[in-house]
C-alpha positions in Angstrom: -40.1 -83.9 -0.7 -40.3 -80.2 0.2 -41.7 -77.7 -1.6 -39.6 -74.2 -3.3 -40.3 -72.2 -0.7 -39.3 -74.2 2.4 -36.3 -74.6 0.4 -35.6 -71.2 -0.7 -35.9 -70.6 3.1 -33.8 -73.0 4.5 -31.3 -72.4 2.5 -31.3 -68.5 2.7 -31.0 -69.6 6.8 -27.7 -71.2 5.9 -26.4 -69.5 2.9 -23.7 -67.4 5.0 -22.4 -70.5 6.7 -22.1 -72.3 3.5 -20.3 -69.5 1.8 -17.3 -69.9 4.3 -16.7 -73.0 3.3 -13.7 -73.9 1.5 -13.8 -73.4 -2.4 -18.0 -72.7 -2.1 -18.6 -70.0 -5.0 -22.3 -70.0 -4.9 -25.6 -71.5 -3.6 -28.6 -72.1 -5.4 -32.2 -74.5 -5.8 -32.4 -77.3 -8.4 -33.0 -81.0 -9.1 -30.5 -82.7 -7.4 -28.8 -85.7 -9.1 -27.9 -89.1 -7.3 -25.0 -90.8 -8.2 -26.2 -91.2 -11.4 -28.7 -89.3 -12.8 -30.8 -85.9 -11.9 -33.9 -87.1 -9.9 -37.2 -85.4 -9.4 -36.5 -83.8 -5.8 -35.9 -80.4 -5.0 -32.8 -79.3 -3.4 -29.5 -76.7 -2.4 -27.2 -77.2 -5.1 -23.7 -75.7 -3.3 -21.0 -74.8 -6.2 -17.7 -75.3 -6.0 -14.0 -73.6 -7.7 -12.4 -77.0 -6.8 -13.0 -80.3 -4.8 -12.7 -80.1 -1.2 -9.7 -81.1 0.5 -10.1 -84.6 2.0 -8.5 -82.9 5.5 -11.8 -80.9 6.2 -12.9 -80.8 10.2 -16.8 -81.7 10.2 -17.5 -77.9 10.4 -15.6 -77.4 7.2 -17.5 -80.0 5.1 -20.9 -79.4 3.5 -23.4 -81.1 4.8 -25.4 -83.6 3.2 -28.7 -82.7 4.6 -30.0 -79.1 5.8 -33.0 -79.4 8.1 -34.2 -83.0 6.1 -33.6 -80.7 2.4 -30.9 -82.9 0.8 -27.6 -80.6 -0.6 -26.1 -81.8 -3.5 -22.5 -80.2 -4.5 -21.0 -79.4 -7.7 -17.9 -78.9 -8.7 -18.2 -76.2 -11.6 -14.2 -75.1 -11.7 -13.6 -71.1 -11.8 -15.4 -68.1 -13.8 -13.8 -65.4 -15.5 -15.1 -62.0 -17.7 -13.9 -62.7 -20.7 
């Protein structure tokens, strides 16, 4: 496991990268969950409007890993003012 701010640098490194990605709508640190439940490691959490197309090159898809810091993604749907 990594600590925060190894984290909070790696993924300030890749933050602008991961932004371009299709339907990305925000970046963040958290406990990331396996397939089912939250575990106790650290991790980028990268938000998304809407699943990813399936027909995504490899430079289009997020990547599981980041320098050994695992990336968990969310799908969170879209945000409005109300």
């Amino acid at each position: 496991m990594f600590d925060a701010d190894y984290i909070a640098t790696i993924q300030e490194k890749y933050a602008n990268e991961l932004l371009q990605k299709p339907n990305v709508i925000g970046i963040g640190m958290g406990m990331v969950k396996s397939a089912t439940a939250e575990t106790e490691e650290l991790g980028i959490v990268v938000m998304l409007s809407a699943e990813q197309p399936h027909n995504l090159s490899d430079a289009e898809r997020i990547p599981k890993r980041l320098e050994g810091v695992t990336v968990e993604v969310r799908v969170l749907g879209t945000f409005s003012i109300l």
